[in-house]
C-alpha positions as CSV (number, residue, x, y, z in Angstrom):
1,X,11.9,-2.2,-3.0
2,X,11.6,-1.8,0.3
3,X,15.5,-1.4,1.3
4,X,15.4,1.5,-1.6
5,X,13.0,3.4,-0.1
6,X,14.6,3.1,3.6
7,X,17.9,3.9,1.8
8,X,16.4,7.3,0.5
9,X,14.6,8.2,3.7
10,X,18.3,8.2,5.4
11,X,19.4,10.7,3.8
12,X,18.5,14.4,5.1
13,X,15.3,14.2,7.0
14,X,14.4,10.5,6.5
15,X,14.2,9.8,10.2
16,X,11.6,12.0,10.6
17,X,9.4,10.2,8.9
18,X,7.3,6.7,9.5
19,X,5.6,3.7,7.1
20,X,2.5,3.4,8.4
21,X,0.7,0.1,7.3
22,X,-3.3,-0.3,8.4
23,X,-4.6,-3.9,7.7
24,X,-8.5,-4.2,6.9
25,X,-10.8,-6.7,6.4
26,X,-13.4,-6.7,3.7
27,X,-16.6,-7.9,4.3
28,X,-17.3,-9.0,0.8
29,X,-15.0,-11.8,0.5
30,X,-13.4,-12.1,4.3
31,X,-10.1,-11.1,2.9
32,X,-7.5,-9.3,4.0
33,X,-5.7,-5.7,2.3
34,X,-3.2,-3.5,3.7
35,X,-2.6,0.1,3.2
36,X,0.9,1.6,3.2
37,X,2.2,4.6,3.1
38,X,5.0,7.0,4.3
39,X,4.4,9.8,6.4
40,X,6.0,12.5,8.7
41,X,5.8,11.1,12.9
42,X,3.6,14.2,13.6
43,X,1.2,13.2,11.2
44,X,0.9,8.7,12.3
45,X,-1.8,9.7,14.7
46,X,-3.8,11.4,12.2
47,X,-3.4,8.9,8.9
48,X,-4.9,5.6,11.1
49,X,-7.9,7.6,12.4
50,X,-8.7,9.2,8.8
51,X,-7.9,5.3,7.1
């Protein structure tokens, strides 16, 4: 899934744009989960300080 997703971002403005992945811990049961998500490089600053 992965490669389909870079494959589309190629094409036009895809290089203007970042997959962001934030890994958190929950305190519950000590596990780990990951957040994911594709956004535009003017906006990675912004998406791990709001997540």
């Amino acid at each position: 899934m992965a490669k389909k997703v870079v494959a589309s971002l190629q094409k036009g403005g895809g290089k203007e744009h970042t997959k962001v992945i934030k890994m958190s811990k929950s305190d519950k049961t000590g596990g780990y989960g990951f957040k994911s998500e594709i956004v535009h490089n003017d906006k990675v600053k912004e998406w791990f300080d709001k997540n």
